[in-house]
C-alpha positions in Angstrom: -21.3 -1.2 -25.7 -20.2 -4.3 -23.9 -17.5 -5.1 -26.2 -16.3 -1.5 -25.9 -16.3 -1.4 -21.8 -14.4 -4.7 -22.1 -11.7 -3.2 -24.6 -11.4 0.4 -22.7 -10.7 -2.1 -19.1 -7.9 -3.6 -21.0 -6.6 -0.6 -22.5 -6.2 1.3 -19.1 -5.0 -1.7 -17.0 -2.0 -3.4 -19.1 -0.3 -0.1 -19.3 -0.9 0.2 -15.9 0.8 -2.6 -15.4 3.8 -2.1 -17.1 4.4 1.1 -15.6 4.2 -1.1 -12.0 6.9 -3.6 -13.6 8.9 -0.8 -14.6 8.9 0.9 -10.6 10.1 -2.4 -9.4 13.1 -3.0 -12.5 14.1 1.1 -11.3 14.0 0.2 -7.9 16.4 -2.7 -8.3 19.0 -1.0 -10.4 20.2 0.7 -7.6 21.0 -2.3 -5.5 21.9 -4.7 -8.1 24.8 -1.7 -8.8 25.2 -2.0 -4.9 25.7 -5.8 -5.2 27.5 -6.7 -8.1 30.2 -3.8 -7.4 30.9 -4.2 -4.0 29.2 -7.1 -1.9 29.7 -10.0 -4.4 33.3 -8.9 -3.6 33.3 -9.9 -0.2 31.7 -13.5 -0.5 34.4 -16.4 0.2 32.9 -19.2 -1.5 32.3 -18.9 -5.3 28.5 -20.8 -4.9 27.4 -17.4 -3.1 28.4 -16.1 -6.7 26.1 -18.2 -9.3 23.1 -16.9 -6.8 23.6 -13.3 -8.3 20.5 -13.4 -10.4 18.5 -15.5 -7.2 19.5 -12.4 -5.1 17.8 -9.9 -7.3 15.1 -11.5 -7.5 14.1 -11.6 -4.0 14.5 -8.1 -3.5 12.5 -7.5 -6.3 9.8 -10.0 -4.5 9.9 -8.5 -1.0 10.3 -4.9 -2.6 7.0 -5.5 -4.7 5.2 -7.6 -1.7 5.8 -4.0 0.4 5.0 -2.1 -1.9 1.8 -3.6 -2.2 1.2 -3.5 1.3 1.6 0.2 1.6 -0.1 0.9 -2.0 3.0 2.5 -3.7 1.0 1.2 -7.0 -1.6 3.5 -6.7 -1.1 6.0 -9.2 -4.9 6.2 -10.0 -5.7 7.4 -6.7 -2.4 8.6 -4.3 -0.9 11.7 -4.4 2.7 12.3 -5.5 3.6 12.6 -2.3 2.0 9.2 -0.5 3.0 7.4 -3.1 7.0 8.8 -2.8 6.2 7.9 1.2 5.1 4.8 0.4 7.6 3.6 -2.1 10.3 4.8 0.3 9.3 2.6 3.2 8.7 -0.5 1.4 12.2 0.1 -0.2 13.7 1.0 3.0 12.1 -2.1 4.6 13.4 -4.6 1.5 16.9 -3.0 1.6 17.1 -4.0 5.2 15.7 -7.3 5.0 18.1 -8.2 1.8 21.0 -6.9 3.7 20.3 -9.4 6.8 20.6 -12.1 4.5 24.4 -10.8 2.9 25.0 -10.5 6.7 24.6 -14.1 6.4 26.1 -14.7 3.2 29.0 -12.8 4.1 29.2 -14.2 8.1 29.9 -10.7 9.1 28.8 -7.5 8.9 30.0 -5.9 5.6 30.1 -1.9 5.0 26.6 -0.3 5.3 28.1 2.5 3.0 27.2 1.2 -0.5 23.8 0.1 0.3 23.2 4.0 1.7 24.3 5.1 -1.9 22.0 3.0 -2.9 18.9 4.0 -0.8 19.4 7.4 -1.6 19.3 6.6 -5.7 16.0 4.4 -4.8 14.8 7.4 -3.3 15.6 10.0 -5.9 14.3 7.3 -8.7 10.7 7.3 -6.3 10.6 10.9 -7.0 11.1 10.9 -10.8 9.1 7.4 -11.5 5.9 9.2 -9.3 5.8 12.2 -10.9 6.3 11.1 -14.0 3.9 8.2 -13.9 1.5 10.9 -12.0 1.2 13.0 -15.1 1.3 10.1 -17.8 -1.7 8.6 -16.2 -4.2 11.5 -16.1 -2.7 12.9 -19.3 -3.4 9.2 -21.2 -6.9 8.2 -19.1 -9.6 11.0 -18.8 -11.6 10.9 -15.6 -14.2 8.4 -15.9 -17.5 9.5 -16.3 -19.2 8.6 -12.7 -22.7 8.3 -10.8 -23.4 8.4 -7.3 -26.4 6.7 -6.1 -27.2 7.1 -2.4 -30.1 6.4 -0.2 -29.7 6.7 3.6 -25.8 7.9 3.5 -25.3 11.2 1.1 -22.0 13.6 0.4 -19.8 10.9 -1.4 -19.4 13.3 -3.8 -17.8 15.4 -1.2 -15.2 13.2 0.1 -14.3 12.7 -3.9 -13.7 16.3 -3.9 -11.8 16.4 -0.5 -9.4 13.3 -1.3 -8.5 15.5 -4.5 -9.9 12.5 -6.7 -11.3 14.7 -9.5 -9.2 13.4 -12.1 -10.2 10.2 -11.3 -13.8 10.2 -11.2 -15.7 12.7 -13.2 -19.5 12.7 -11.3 -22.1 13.6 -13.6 -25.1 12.9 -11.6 -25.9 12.0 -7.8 -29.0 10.4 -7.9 -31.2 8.9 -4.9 -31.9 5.4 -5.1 -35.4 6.0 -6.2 -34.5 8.1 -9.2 -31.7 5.5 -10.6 -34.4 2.7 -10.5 -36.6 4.9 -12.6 -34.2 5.2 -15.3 -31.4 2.3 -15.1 -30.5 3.8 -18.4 -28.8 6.6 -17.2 -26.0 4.1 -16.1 -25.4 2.9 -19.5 -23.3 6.3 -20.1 -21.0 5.7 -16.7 -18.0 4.5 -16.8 -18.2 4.1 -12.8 -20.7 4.0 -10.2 -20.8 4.4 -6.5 -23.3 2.7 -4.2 -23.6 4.8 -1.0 -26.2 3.0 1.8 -28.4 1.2 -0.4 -30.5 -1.2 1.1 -29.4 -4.7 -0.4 -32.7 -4.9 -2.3 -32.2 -1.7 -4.6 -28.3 -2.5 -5.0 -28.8 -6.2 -6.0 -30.8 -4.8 -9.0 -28.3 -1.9 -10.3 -25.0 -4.3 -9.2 -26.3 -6.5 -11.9 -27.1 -4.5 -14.2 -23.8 -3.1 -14.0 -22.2 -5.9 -14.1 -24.0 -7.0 -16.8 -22.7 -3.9 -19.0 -19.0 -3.4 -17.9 -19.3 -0.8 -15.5 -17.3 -0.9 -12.2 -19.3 -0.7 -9.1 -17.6 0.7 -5.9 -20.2 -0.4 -2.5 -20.0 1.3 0.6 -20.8 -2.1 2.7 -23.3 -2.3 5.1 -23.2 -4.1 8.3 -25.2 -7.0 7.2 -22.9 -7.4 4.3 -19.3 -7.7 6.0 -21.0 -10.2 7.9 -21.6 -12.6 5.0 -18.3 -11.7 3.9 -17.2 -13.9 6.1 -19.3 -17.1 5.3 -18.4 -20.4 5.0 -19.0 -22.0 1.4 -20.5 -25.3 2.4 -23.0 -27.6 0.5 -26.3 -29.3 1.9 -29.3 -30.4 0.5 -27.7 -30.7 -2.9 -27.6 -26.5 -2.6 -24.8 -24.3 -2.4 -25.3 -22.3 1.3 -23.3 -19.9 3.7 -22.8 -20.5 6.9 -22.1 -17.7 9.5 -21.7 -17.5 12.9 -20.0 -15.9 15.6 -16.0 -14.9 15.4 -15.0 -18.4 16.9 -11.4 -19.0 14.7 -9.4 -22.5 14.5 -7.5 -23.2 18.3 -4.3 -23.4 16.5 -5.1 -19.3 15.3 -5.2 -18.6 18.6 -2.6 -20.4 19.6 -0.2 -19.1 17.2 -1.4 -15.6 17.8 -0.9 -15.5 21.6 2.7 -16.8 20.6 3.5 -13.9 18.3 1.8 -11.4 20.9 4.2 -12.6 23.9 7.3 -12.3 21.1 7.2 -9.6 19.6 5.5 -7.4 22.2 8.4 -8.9 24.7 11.2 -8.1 21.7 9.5 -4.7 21.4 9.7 -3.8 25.2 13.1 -4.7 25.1 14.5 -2.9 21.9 11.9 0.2 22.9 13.1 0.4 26.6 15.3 3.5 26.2 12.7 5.6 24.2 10.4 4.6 27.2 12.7 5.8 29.8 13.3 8.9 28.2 9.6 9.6 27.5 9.0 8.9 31.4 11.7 11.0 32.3 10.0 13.9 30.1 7.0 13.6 31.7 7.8 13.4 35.1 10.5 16.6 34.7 7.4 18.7 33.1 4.9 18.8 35.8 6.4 16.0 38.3 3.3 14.1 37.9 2.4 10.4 37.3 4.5 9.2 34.3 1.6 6.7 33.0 -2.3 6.7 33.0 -4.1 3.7 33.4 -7.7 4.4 31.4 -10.5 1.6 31.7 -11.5 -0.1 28.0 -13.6 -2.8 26.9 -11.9 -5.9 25.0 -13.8 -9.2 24.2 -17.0 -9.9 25.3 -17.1 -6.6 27.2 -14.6 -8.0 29.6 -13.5 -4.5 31.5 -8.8 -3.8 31.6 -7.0 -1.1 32.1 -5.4 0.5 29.5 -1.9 1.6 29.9 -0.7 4.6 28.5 2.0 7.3 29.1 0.4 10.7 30.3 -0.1 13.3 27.2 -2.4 15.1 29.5 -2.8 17.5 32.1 -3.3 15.8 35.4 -7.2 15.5 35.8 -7.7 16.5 32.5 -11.2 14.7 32.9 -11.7 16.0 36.3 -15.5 16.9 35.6 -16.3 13.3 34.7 -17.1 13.1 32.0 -14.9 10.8 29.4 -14.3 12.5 25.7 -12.1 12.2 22.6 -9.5 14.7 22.1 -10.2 17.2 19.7 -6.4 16.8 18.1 -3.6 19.0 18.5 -5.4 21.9 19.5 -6.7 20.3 22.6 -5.7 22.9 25.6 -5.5 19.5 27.8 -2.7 18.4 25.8 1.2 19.1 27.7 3.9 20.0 25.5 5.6 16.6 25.9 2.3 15.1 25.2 2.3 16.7 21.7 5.5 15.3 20.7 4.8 11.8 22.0 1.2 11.0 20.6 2.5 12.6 17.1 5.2 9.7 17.5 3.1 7.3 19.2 5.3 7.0 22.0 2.2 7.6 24.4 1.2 4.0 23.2 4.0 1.8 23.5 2.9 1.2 27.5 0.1 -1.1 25.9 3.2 -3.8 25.4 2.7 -4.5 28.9 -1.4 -5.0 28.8 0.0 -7.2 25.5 2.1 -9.3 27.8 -0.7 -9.8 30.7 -3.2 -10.7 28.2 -5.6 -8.1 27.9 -4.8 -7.0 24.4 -3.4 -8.4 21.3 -1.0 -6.7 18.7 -3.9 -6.7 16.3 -7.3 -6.5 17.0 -10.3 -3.7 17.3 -9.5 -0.9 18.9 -10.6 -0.8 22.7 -13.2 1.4 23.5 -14.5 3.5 26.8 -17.0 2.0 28.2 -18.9 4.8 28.5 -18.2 5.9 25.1 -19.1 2.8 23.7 -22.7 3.0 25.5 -23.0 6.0 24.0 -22.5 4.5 20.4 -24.6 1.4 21.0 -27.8 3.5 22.0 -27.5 4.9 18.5 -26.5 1.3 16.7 -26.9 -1.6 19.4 -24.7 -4.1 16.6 -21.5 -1.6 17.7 -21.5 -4.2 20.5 -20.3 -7.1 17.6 -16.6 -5.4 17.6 -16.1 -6.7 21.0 -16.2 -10.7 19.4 -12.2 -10.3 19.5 -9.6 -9.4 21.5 -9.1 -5.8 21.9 -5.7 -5.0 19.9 -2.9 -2.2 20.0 -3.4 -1.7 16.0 -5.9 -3.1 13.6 -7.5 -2.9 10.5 -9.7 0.6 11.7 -6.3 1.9 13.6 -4.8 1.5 10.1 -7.1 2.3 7.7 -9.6 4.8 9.7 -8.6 7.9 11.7 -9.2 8.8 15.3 -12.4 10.5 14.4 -13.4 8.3 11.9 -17.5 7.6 12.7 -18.3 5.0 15.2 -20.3 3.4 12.4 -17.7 3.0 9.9 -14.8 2.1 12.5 -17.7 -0.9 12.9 -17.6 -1.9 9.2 -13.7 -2.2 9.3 -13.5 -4.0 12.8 -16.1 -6.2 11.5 -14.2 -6.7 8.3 -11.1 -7.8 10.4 -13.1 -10.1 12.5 -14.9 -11.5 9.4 -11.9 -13.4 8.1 -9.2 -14.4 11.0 -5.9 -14.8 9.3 -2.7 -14.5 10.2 -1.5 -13.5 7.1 -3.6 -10.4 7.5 -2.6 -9.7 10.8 1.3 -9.3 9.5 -0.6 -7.1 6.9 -1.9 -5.2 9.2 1.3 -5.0 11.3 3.4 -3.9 8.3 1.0 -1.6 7.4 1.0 0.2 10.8 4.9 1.4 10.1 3.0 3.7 7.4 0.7 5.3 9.6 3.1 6.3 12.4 3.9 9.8 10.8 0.7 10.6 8.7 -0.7 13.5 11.1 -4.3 13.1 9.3 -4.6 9.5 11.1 -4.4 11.5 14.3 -6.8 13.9 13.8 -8.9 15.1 17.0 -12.9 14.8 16.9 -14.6 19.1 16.6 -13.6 20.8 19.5 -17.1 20.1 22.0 -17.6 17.0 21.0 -17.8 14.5 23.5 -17.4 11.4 21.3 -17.0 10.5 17.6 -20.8 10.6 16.3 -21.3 13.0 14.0 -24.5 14.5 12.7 -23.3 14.5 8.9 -25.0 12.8 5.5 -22.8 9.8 6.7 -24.8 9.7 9.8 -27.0 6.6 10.3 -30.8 7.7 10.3 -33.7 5.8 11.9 -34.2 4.5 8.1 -31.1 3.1 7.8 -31.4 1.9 11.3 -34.3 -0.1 10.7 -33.3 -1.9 7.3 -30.5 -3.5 8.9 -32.9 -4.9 11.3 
């Protein structure tokens, strides 16, 4: 049985693989046609021309580095469609990047004509390489044969079924916790299992006996574990240990990060400048009244700011009082210009300015109301850990969550962030904040009533749950 999960791993992810290699060779035909038939023309000095090969490389680099980023590769899991949307900006992004560097090649600023010929064939080979590679990979693996085990967290099941990933994962049984201890055999016939808010007891025992016969494991993480995810491996007493402790990163993180906060917010404001005056224009010429909103947040250790913001809202659009998340498009508080700007994110780009003062950082958890945020703590009090860092305009929930994503799971990805400082991930993060500017879902609105984000759903936190991460 062993032997045979090992093969079948092998079998799926080498062909998998070479279908990745062969998205990246596509991809570069277009601009190695681009380069060899009209910019290796325009070079003066014949060493430009031995680096031929060197310059196809690096677009294949960067264009595979992107592409990773924005998970073009996901054929398992993406639809057609996000993975053409995702392949296209991480094309667009390379082809921009290598031309800066024939700008320099060059010394001057060669026709922009043959590398739009050549977009528009990386484009149209997206569309053929995704739906083709689409249908070979559900045609060629079956879905795998999947349990869910859940305890305090149900309805995995259902989000399977709502992210259309039924020809991914075939569930055959959703079992409580209990139940799968009673009869760890059942997991012998899975292919995959899900962990949905197990206590770390119950999981320890199935994860290794999963482990121990080939079956992949996918945890939902609990508090308490993206905690120790960011432990330091250290030895004492002759004994392996972790240390953790409180987000406290190296002086030269910091240092650097400030740095690269004052740059590029201060390039942004710049560049952004006209979109900014038009937008207050808009605003002002719709109702004539105040062209920004200044909104009170929490960013580290509960230090109170003032969030700036251009005005998507009817003027006292809170005038009862009472602060609450906007229900999405449909929100009757919402102006006209408003639509259009927070479906671009224009309403945002004010935060530049609280960038500059201090207050925020490009990336970092998302500040909260404070209001909003006692409301979440009375519920979880460890929703007060987010506020370890510096509030920031994107992060790792901004990319990866939505606006109504639970209070408790925006936790688990803020915490994940905060886990491991890096500023690798923060560029990450930043990249991967171009390909959430025009995915509507990422902007959806909390039920219409709700005051905040909690929701009473299966993915709620009980007084169960509540108490075994105590």
């Amino acid at each position: 049985m062993k032997e045979q999960s090992r093969t079948k791993m092998l079998a799926h992810d080498i062909p998998l693989r070479a279908v990745k290699l062969l998205n990246v060779i596509l991809m570069t035909i277009p601009f190695a046609w681009c380069w060899y038939g009209y910019y290796v023309g325009q070079m003066e000095n014949s060493f430009y021309k031995k680096g031929n090969l060197l310059m196809l490389v690096l677009f294949m680099l960067v264009y595979f580095m992107f592409a990773r980023v924005y998970s073009a590769f996901l054929v398992s899991v993406n639809r057609i469609s996000e993975m053409v949307y995702s392949q296209v900006l991480a094309v667009l992004i390379t082809d921009g990047i290598t031309y800066l560097v024939i700008v320099l090649l060059v010394k001057g600023f060669p026709s922009v004509i043959p590398g739009l010929l050549a977009i528009a064939g990386q484009i149209a080979i997206s569309f053929v390489w995704c739906t083709l590679a689409h249908l070979w990979y559900f045609r060629t693996f079956p879905p795998q044969k999947t349990m869910i085990v859940y305890d305090v967290r149900e309805g995995m099941e259902k989000l399977i079924s709502q992210y259309d990933l039924q020809k991914k994962f075939k569930v055959e049984e959703v079992l409580q916790v209990e139940e799968c201890l009673n009869d760890m055999k059942k997991l012998d016939e899975m292919e995959t299992v899900f962990l949905s808010g197990i206590h770390s007891r119950e999981r320890n025992i199935i994860l290794k006996y999963c482990i121990d016969r080939h079956v992949r494991v996918y945890v939902i993480p609990r508090v308490g574990d993206v905690l120790m995810s960011g432990a330091k491996q250290i030895h004492m007493f002759h004994l392996p240990m972790l240390r953790i402790g409180r987000y406290d990163p190296q002086p030269e993180y910091l240092f650097l990060k400030r740095l690269a906060d004052i740059v590029f917010a201060g390039a942004a404001a710049i560049i952004l400048s006209p979109i900014m005056l038009i937008t207050a224009i808009a605003i002002k010429a719709y109702d004539g009244g105040p062209v920004f909103y200044s909104q009170t947040r929490l960013t580290k250790n509960g230090r109170e700011f003032g969030v700036l913001k251009f005005r998507s809202m009817k003027v006292n659009a809170e005038k009862d009082g009472v602060a609450r998340l906007s229900s999405g498009e449909n929100d009757p508080r919402i102006t006209p210009v408003g639509r259009v700007i927070r479906k671009c994110r224009i309403d945002e780009l004010p935060q530049l300015f609280n960038i500059l003062k201090g207050d925020m950082t490009i990336v970092g958890p998302r500040p909260e109301r404070p209001s909003i945020a006692a409301e979440y703590e009375k519920v979880m009090p460890e929703f007060r850990l987010r506020l370890q860092a510096k509030a920031g305009l994107t992060g790792y929930a901004q990319v990866y969550g939505k606006y109504n994503t639970t209070p408790y799971d925006k936790l688990l990805m803020d915490l994940t962030y905060i886990s491991r400082p890096s500023l690798l991930e923060d560029m990450m993060i930043m990249f991967a904040t171009v390909k959430i500017l025009f995915m509507p879902e990422s902007t959806e609105g909390v039920e219409e009533g709700q005051i905040t984000a909690m929701q009473d759903t299966p993915a709620a936190r009980t007084d169960k749950e509540k108490k075994d991460e105590q």
